[in-house]
C-alpha positions in Angstrom: 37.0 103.7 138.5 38.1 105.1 135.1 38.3 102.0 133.6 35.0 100.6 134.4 33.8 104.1 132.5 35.9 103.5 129.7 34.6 100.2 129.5 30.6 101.2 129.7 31.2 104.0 127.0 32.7 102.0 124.6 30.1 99.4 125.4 27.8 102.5 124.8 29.2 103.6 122.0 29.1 100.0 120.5 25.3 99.5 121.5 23.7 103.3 120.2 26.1 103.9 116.7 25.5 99.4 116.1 29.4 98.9 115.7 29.4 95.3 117.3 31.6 94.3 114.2 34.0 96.1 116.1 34.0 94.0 119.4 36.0 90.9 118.3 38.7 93.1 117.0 39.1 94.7 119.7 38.8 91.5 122.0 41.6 90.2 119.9 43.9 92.8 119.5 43.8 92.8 123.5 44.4 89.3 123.5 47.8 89.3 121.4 48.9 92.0 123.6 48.4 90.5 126.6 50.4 87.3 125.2 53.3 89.5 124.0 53.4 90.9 127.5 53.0 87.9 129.6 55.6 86.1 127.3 58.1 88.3 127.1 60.5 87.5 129.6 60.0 83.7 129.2 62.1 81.1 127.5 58.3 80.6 125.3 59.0 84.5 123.4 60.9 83.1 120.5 58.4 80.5 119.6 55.3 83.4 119.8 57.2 85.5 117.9 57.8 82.9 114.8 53.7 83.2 114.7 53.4 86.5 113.6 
């Protein structure tokens, strides 16, 4: 429950203060840390590291 409200305020936030610039950052930043957690124990995490 608390993270579909943390989800609509943000969204809220985004839509009344017209931050949507802020949206693919975000999107992104979520992304890459859901990569270095899903790699991490894999035999893929030295080759994702090397990207950054």
């Amino acid at each position: 429950m608390a993270k579909s409200e943390f989800i609509r305020e943000f969204w809220l936030f985004l839509k009344t203060n017209k931050k949507f610039w802020l949206l693919p950052i975000v999107l992104c930043l979520l992304g890459l840390g859901l990569l270095i957690v899903l790699t991490q124990g894999s035999a893929l995490a030295p080759f994702i590291y090397t990207v950054f």
